[in-house]
Structures are given as C-alpha cells and as structure tokens.
N, C-alpha and C positions, 0 to 999 in steps of 0.2 A: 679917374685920375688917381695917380700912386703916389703915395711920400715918402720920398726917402731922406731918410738921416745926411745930414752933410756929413760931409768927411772934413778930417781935420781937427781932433781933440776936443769933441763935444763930451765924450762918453766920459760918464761917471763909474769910478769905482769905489764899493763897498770892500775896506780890507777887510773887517772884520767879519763879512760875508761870506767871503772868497775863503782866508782862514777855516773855518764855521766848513764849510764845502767841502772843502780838502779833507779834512778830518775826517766828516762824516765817507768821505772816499776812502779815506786810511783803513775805518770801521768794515767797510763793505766787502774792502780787500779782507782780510783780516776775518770777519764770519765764513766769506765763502771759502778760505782754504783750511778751516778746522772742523776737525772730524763731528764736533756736537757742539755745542750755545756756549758764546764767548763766558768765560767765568767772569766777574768781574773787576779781579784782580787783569785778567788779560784785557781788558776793555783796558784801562787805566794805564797798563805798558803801552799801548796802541798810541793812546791818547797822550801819553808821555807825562803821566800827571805826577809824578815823582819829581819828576827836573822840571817843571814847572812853579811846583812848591818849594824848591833846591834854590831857582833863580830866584823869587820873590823878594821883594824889598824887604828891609827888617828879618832878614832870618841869619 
C-alpha cells in the first residue's frame, strides 16, 4: 500500500530555506563560469552582502 500526500495546501514552506538554496545556486552559477576559485570579495558581490548591509536597520 502507497501513501500519497493529499493535495490541497498541506505543504509547508521553509522561506528562509528556499532563500539559503537560491543563494547557494547563485554561488554554484557563479564558480562554474570563472576561470579559477571565487575570490571572496566576488563571493560577497554574488551573495549581495553590500546592499544587504546598505538595507539594514539602524545604518
């Protein structure tokens, strides 16, 4: 006997998961089209951690 998930908005999502995922896909794009090991100044453009610290609260 099989069990299947009902349908109709059981499914949970993790945003902060998903986010987290995406990123690590942005990284994955990102090493494979450069010629040699992300620097990690270029990690950080990837990752956008500039305008992340730009938006923060209190800045």
């Amino acid at each position: 006997m099989m069990r299947v998930a009902p349908v109709g908005g059981t499914a949970v999502q993790d945003h902060v998961a998903l986010a987290e995922i995406e990123l690590c896909g942005e990284l994955i794009i990102a090493a494979s089209a450069a010629d040699d090991r992300l620097s990690l100044e270029s990690i950080d453009e990837v990752l956008k951690v500039a305008e992340e610290r730009a938006d923060a609260p209190g800045r």
